[in-house]
C-alpha positions in Angstrom: 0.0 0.0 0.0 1.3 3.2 -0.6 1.5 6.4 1.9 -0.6 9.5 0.6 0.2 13.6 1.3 -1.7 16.1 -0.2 -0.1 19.4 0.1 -2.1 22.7 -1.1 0.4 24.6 -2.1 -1.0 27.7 -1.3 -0.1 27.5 2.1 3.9 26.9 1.8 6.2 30.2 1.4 9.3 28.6 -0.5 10.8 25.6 -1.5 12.7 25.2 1.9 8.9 24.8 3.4 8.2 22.4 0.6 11.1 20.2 1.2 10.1 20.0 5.0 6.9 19.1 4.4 7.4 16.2 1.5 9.9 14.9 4.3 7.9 14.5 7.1 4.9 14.0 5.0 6.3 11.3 2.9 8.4 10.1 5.8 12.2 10.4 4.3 14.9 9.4 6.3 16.5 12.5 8.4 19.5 12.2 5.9 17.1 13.4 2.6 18.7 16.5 1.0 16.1 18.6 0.7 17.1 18.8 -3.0 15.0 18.3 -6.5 17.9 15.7 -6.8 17.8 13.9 -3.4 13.6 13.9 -4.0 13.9 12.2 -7.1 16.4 9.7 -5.2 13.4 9.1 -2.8 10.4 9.0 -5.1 12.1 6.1 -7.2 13.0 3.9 -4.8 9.8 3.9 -2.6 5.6 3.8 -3.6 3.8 6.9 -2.4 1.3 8.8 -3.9 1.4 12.9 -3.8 -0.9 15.2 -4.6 -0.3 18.7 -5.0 -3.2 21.6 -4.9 -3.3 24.8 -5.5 -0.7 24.7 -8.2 -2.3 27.9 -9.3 -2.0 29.8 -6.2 1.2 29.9 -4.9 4.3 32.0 -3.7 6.3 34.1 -6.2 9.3 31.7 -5.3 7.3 28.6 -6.1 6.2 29.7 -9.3 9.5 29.5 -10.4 10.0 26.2 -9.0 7.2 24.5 -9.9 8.3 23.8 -13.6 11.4 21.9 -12.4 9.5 20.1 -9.5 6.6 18.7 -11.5 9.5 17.5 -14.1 11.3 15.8 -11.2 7.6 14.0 -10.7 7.0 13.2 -14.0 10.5 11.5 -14.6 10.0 9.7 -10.8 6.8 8.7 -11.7 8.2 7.1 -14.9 11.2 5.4 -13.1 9.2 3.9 -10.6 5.1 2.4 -11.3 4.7 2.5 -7.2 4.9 6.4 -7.5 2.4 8.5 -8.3 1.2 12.4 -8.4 -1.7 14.3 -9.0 -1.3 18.6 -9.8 -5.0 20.7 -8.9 -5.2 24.1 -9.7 -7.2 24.5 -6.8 -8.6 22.7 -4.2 -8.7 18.6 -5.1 -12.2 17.8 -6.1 -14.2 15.3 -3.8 -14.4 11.1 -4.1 -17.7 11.9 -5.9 -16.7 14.6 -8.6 -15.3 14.0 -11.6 -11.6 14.8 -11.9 -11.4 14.5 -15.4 -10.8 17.7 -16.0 -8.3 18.4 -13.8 -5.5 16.1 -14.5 
């Protein structure tokens, strides 16, 4: 089975923030880098599931960083078939809509 965060994005300041809360979220070891590189260490060797909201919404900083995280997911994701992500624009949709649209 694999572990589940869901992090709206709207809510973290910079890419420090976001690397604290994919550790403890995720559950990395204490030595994880806190790096796009050291991430993409973790994501392929273990299944988890991510989901980030509120793509749309977020600190200057993270705009920038975005493009280069949600590559780092895609190539995890790719590497490794027990990791997956989902992106929202806003908040994530609940069980009963349909999230067609949103992926």
């Amino acid at each position: 089975m694999s572990e589940r965060a869901v992090i709206d994005l709207s809510k973290v300041g910079n890419k420090e923030d976001l690397h604290r809360l994919l550790k403890g979220m995720l559950l990395f070891p204490d030595h994880y880098g806190a790096n796009l590189d050291a991430l993409h260490d973790m994501l392929t060797e273990r299944h988890r599931e991510l989901i980030l909201t509120n793509t749309a919404d977020t600190s200057d900083e993270l705009k920038d960083y975005l493009p280069r995280l949600l590559r780092v997911l895609e190539d995890s994701s790719r590497e490794n078939e027990g990791f997956t992500y989902s992106t929202y624009e806003g908040d994530m949709p609940s069980e009963d809509e349909d999230t067609s649209a949103y992926d």
